[in-house]
C-alpha positions as CSV (number, residue, x, y, z in Angstrom):
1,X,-60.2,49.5,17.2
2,X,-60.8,46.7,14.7
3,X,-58.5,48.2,12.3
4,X,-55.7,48.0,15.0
5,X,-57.2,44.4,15.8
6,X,-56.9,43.6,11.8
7,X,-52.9,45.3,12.2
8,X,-52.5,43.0,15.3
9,X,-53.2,39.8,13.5
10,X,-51.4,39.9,10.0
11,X,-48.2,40.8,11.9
12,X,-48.5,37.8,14.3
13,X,-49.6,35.9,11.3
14,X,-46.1,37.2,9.8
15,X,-44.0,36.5,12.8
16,X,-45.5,33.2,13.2
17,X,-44.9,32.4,9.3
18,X,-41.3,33.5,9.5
19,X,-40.7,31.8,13.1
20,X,-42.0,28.5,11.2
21,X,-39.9,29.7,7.9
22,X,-37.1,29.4,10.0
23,X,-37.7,26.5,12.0
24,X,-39.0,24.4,8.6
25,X,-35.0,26.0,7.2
26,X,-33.5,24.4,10.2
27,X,-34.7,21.5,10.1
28,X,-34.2,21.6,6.2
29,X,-30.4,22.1,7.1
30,X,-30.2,19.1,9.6
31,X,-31.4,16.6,7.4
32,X,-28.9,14.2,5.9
33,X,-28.6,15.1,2.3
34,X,-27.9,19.3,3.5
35,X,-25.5,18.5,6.2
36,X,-23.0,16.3,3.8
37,X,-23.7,18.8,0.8
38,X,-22.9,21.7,3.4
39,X,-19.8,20.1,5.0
40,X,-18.5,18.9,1.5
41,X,-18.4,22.4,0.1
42,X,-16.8,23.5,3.2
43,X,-14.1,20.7,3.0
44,X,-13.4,21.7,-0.8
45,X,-13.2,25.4,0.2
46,X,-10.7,24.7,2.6
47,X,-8.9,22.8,0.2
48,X,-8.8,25.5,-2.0
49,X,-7.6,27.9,0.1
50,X,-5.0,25.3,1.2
51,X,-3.8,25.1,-2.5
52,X,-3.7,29.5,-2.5
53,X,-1.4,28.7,0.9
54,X,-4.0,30.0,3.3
55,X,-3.9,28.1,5.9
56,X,-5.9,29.9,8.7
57,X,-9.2,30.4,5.9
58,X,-8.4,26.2,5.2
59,X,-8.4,25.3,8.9
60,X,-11.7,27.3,9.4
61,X,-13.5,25.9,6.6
62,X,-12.2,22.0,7.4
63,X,-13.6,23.1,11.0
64,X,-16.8,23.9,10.1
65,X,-17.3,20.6,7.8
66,X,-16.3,18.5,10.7
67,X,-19.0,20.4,12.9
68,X,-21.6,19.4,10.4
69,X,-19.9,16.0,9.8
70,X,-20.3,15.5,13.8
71,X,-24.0,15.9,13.5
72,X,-24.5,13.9,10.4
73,X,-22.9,11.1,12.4
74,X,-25.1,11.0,14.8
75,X,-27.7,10.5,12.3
76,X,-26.1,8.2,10.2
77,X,-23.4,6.4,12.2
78,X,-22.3,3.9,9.8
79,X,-22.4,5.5,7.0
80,X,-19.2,5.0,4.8
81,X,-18.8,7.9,2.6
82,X,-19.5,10.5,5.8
83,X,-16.8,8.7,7.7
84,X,-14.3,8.6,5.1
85,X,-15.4,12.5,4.2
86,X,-14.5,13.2,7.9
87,X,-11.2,11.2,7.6
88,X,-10.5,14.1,4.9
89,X,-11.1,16.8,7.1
90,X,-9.5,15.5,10.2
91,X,-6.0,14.6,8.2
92,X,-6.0,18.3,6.7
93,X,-6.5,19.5,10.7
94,X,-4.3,17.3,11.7
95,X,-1.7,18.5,9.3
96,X,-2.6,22.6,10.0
97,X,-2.2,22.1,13.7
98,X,1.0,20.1,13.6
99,X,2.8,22.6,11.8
100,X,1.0,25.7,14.2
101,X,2.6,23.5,16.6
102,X,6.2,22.9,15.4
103,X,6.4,26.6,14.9
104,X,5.2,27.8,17.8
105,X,6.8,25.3,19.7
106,X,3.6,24.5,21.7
107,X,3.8,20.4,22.6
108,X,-0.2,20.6,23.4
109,X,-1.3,21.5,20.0
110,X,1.2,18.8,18.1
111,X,-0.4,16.3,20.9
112,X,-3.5,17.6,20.2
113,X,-2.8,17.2,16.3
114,X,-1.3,13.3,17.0
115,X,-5.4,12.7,18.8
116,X,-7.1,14.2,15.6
117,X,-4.6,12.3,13.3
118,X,-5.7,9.0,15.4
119,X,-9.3,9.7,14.9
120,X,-8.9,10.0,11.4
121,X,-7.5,7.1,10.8
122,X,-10.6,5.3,13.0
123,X,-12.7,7.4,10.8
124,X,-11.3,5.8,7.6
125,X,-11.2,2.1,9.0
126,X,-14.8,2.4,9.7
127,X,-15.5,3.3,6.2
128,X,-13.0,0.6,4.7
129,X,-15.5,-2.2,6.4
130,X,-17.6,-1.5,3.4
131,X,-15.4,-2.8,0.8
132,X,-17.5,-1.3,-2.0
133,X,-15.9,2.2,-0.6
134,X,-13.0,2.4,-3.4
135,X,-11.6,5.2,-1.6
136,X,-11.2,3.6,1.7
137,X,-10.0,0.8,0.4
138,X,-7.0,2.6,-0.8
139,X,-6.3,4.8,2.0
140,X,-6.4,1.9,4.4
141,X,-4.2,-0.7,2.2
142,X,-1.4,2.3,1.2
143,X,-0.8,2.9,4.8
144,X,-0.5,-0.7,5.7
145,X,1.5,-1.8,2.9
146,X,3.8,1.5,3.5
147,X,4.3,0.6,7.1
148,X,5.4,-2.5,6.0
149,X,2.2,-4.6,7.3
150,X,1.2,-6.7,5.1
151,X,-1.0,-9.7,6.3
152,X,-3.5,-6.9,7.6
153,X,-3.3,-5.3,4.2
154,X,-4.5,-8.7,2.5
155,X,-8.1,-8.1,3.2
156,X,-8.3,-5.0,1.7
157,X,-6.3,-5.8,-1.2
158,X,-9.4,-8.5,-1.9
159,X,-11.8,-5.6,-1.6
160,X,-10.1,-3.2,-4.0
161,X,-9.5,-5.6,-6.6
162,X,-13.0,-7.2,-6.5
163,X,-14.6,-4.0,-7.6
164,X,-14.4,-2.5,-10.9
165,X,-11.6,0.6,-10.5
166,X,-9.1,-1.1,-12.9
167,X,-12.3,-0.4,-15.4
168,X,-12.2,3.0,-14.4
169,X,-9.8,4.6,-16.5
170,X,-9.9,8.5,-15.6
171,X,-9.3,6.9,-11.8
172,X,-6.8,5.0,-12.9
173,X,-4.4,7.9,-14.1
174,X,-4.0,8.9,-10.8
175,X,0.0,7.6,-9.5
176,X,-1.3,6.9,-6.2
177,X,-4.1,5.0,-7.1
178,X,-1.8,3.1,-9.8
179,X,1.0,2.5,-7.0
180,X,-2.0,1.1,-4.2
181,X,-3.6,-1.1,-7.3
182,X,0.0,-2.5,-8.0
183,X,0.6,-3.2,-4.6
184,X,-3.0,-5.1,-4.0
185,X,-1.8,-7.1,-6.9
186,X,1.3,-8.2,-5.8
187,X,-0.5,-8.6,-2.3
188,X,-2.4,-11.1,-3.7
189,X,0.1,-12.4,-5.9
190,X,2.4,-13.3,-2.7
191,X,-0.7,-14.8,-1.0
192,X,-1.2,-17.5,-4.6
193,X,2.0,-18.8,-3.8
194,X,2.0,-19.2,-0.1
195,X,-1.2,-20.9,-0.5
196,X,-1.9,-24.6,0.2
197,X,-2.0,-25.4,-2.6
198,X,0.3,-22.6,-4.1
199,X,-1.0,-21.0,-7.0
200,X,2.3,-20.2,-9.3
201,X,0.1,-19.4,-12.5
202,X,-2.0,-16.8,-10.3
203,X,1.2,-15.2,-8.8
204,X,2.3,-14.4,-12.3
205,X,-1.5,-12.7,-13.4
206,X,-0.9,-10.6,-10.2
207,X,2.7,-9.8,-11.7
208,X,1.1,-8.9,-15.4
209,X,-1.5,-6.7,-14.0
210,X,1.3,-5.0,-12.3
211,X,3.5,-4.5,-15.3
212,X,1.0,-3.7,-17.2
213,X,-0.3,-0.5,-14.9
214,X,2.9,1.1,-15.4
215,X,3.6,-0.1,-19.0
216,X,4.5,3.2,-20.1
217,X,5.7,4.8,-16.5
218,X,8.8,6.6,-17.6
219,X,12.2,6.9,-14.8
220,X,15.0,9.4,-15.3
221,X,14.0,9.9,-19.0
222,X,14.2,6.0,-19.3
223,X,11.2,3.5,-19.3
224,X,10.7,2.3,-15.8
225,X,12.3,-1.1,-14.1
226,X,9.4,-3.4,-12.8
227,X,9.8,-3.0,-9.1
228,X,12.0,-5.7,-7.5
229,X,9.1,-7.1,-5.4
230,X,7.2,-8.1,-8.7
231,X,10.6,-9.8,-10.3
232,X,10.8,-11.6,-7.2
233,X,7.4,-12.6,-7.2
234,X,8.0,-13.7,-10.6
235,X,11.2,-15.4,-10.0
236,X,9.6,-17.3,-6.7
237,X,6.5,-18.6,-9.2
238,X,8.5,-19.6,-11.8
239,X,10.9,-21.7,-9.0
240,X,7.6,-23.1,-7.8
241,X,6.0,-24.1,-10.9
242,X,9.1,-26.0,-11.7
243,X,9.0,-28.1,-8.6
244,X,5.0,-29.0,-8.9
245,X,6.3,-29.8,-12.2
246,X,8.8,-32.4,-11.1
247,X,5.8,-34.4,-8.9
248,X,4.2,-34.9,-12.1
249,X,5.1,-38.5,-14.3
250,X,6.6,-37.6,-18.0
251,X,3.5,-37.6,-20.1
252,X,0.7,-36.7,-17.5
253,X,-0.8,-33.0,-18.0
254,X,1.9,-30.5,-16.1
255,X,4.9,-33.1,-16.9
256,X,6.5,-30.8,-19.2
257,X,7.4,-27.3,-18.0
258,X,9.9,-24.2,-19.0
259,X,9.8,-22.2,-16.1
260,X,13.8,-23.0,-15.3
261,X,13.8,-21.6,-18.5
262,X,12.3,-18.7,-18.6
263,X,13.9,-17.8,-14.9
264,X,17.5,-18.7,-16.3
265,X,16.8,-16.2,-19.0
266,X,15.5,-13.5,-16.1
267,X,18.6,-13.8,-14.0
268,X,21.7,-12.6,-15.9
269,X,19.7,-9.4,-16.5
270,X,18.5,-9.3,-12.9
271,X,22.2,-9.6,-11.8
272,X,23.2,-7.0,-14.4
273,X,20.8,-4.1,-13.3
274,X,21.6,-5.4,-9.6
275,X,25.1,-4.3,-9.7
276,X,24.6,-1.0,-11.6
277,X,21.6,0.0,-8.9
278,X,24.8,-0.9,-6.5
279,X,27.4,1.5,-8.5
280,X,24.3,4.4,-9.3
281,X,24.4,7.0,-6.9
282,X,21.0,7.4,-4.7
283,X,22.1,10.2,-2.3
284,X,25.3,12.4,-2.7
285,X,28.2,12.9,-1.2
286,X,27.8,15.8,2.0
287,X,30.3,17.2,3.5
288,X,32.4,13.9,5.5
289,X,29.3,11.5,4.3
290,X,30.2,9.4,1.3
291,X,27.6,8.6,-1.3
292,X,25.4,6.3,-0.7
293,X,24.0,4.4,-3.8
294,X,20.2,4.3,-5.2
295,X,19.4,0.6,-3.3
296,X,19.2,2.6,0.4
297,X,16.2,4.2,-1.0
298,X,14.1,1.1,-1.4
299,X,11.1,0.7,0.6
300,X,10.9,-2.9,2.7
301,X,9.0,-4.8,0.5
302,X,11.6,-3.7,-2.4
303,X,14.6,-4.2,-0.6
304,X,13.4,-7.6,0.4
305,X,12.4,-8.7,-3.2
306,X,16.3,-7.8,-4.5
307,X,17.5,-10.0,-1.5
308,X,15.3,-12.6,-2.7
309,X,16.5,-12.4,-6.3
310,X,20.0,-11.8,-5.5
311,X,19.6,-15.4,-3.2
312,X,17.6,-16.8,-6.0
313,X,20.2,-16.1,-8.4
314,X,22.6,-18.0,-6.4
315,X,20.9,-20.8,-6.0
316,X,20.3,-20.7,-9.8
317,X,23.7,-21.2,-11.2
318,X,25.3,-23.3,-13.2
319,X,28.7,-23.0,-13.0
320,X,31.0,-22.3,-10.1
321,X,32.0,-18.7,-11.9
322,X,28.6,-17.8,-12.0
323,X,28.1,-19.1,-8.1
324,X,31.1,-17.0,-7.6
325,X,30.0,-13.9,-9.0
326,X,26.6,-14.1,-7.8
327,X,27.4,-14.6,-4.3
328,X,30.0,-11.4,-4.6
329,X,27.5,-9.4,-6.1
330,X,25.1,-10.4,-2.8
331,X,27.9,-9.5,-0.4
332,X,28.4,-6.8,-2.2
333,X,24.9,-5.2,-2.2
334,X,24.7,-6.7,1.7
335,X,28.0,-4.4,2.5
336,X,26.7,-1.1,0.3
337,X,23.2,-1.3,2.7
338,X,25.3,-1.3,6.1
339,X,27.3,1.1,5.5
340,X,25.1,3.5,4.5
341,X,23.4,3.8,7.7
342,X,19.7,4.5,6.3
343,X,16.6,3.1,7.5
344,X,18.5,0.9,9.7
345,X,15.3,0.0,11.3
346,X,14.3,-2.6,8.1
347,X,17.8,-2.9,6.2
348,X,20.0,-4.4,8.9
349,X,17.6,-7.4,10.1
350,X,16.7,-8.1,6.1
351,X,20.3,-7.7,5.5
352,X,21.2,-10.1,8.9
353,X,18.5,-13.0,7.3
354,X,20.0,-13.0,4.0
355,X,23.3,-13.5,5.4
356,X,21.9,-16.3,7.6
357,X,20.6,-17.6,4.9
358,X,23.7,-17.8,2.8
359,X,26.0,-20.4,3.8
360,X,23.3,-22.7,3.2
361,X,22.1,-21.4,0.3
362,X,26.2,-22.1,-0.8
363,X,26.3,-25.7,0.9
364,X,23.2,-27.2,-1.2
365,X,24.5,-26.0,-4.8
366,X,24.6,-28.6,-7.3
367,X,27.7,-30.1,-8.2
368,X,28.1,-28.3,-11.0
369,X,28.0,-25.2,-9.5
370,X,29.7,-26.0,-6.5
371,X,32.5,-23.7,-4.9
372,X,35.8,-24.8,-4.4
373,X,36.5,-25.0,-0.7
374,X,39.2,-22.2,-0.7
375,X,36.4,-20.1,-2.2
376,X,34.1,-21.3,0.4
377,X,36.2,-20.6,3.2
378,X,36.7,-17.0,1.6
379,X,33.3,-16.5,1.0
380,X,32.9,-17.5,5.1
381,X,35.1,-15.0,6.5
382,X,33.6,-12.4,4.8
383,X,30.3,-13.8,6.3
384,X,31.1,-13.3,9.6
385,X,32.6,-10.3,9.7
386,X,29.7,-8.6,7.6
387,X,27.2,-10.8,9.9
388,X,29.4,-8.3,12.8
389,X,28.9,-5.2,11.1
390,X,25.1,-6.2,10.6
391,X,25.0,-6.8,14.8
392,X,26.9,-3.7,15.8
393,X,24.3,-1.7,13.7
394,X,21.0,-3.1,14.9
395,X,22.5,-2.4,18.4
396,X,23.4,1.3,17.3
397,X,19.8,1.9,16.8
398,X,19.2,2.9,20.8
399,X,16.0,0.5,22.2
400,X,14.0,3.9,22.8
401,X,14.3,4.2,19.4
402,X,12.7,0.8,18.4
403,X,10.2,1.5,21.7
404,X,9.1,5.1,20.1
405,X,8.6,3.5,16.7
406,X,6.7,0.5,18.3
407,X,3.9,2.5,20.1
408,X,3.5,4.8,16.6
409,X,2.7,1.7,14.8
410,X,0.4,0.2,17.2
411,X,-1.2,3.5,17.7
412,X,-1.8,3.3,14.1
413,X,-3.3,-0.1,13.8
414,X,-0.3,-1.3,12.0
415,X,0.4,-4.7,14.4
416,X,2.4,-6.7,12.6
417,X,4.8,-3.8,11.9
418,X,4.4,-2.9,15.4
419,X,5.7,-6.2,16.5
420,X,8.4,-6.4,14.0
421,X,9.5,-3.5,15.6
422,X,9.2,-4.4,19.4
423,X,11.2,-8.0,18.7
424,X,13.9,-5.4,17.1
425,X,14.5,-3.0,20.1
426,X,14.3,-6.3,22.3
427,X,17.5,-7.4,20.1
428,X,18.9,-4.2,20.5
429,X,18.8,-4.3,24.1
430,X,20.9,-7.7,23.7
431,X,23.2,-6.7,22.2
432,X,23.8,-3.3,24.8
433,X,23.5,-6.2,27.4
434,X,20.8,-3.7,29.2
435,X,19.3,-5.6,31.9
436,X,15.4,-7.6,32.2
437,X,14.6,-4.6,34.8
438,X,15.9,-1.9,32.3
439,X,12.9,0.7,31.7
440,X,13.2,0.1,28.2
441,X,13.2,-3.8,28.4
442,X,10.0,-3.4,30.3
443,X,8.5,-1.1,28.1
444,X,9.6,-3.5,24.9
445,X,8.0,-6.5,26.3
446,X,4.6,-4.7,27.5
447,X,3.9,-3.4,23.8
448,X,5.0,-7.3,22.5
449,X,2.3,-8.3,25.3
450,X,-0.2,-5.7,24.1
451,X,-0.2,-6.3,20.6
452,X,-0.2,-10.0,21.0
453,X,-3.3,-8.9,23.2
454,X,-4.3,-7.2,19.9
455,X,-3.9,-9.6,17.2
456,X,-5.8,-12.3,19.6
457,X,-3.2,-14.2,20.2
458,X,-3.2,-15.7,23.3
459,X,0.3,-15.4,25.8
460,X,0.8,-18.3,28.2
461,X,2.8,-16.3,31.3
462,X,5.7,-18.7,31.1
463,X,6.6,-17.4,27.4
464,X,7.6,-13.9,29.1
465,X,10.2,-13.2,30.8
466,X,10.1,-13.5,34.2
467,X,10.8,-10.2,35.3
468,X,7.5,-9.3,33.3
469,X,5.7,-11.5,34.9
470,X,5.9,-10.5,38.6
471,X,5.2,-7.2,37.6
């Protein structure tokens, strides 16, 4: 009987040391440190399956590291590098279960893909609001700088660039992480010269950091153009400095300056590469669509900067034959965007300011450089009637369009974009001569209200339309 007794009580001393085994390997496996180990070995098997195009083994493994991400959070809510670990895994989802979507044709799963997408992004701006999180910073400031919203992408611009990345030379090698760095310098670069006071000298640093991150970035077998933005950042500082210049007597510290100079020795090769971008072809020739040239293929803040330069260069001359052939070249470039159709969204309003723009730009030109008034009066007509062309393709893009393209941006935190976009399709609708009560109309103003709403600015109800208002 006691040897029984004795049997009894090492196998409950057994049971009870594995049952607490287990429970002490639990709890081992909840804590912190375990669950972000666990979760990033899942997320780098899934991406490794991913890479051996396995989708269904990816999605499983990114599922399970947002299971254990789910609980970390809980435990540590604010941490940074969990929430932008689980911004990785909720992008790859997203990106699986849009595509199981699209091919099975099932609308639930892409919705379903478009909510995990949004929380992924909420994911990542939590973790960008600690600036020391390098990754963050970049994934936040490349989305708003590619959706073309630039005074949010200021602030994290500031945070990049105040830590040490540029030191960081095995990070640095990476294009996407060179393209983001350039573009938080010229961020801040455009921010030095709208200051009060403007900052010239800074705006050209910002310019020489960027040059110098893609000093030996090869294009087409040929050593890469600096990107229009940065020569018209350039070109813009050097204008600038010139003027503070002026304010100061001959003799005092700043009275002497060469930045007409140095731009007047810019421009002529500005204009030349202008005009062969305008000739180069950028998309082929397909079936009854002409080619289109390389220009349509710049992003906003590109397409903008040749504007600016093209404007710049104008304004610049010295001679009526070089006013001439500038402002042809502009016209020319302004006529090549329309009619190429792309990206109408961006080109046609940029391309409907410049041409605002110009006739004033022509009436204020020294008298050296003045136009005859027969070439004035050319120049005029052909104004208008691209001005025309400009109005009848801002109202081919459909105000659903502008309305779809609104609600994607403000769903992505990207306001000023967003509102770009709204004002836009409100335009639109103009120029269809759709009515205040049109569903679209509606729609248009209620996301201009809303993100107004968003960006805290405050809307007195006399500054919408009526017809809002009563509703």
């Amino acid at each position: 009987m006691s040897l029984n007794f004795r049997w009894l009580t090492v196998v409950l001393l057994l049971a009870l040391l594995a049952t607490a085994g287990g429970m002490g390997y639990w709890w081992w496996a909840q804590q912190p440190p375990q669950l972000y180990h666990t979760a990033e070995r899942s997320f780098e098997a899934g991406e490794s399956a991913r890479r051996n195009g396995d989708p269904a083994t990816a999605k499983q493994n990114y599922a399970a590291a947002n299971d254990r991400l789910s609980v970390l959070l809980t435990k540590t809510p604010k941490s940074s590098k969990v929430l932008f670990l689980r911004f990785e895994v909720l992008n790859r989802l997203a990106e699986i279960n849009a595509a199981e979507g699209k091919k099975e044709n099932n609308p639930k799963k892409i919705k379903d893909a478009e909510a995990t997408l949004s929380e992924a992004w909420r994911c990542a701006r939590l973790a960008a609001e600690d600036p020391k999180n390098v990754e963050a910073q970049i994934a936040i400031l490349q989305e708003l700088f590619d959706g073309d919203n630039l005074l949010e992408a200021v602030e994290f611009a500031d945070n990049l660039l105040t830590t040490d990345i540029e030191s960081d030379v095995a990070f640095m090698k990476s294009k996407n992480v060179q393209n983001t760095v350039a573009a938080a310098h010229f961020l801040r670069g455009d921010a030095a010269l709208k200051a009060d006071p403007a900052r010239p000298d800074d705006a050209i640093r910002h310019v020489r950091a960027c040059l110098a991150i893609e000093a030996n970035a090869v294009e087409n077998e040929k050593p890469k153009p600096p990107r229009w933005r940065e020569v018209d950042l350039e070109a813009r500082a050097l204008v600038k400095k010139a003027e503070l210049a002026k304010k100061h007597p001959r003799g005092e510290p700043g009275g002497k300056d060469d930045s007409l100079d140095k731009l007047q020795a810019m421009l002529p090769v500005m204009m030349n590469r202008a005009g062969e971008e305008m000739r180069e072809v950028g998309i082929p020739a397909s079936g009854d669509t002409p080619q289109r040239p390389v220009l349509v293929n710049l992003t906003p803040t590109n397409l903008r900067g040749l504007l600016s330069v093209l404007q710049i260069g104008i304004e610049q001359s010295s001679t009526p034959a070089e006013a001439e052939q500038r402002t042809g070249l502009l016209l020319d470039v302004c006529d090549a965007l329309l009619a190429a159709k792309i990206r109408a969204r961006f080109t046609v309003p940029e391309v409907n300011k410049e041409l605002t723009r110009l006739p004033r730009t022509l009436e204020s030109l020294p008298e050296n450089a003045r136009l005859p008034s027969d070439k004035r009066a050319e120049f005029t007509k052909r104004i208008e009637k691209l001005t025309a062309s400009a109005r009848e393709a801002n109202a081919a893009v459909r105000p659903a369009v502008y309305l779809k393209l609104t609600r994607i941006s403000r769903q992505g935190n990207r306001l000023e974009a967003a509102e770009k976009l709204a004002n836009y399709g409100l335009r639109s609708a103009d120029q269809r001569a759709l009515s205040e009560t049109h569903p679209a109309v509606l729609d248009l103003h209620a996301e201009a209200a809303w993100i107004a709403s968003l960006r805290k600015d405050f809307i007195e109800g006399d500054r919408l339309p009526a017809i809002f208002v009563k509703r």
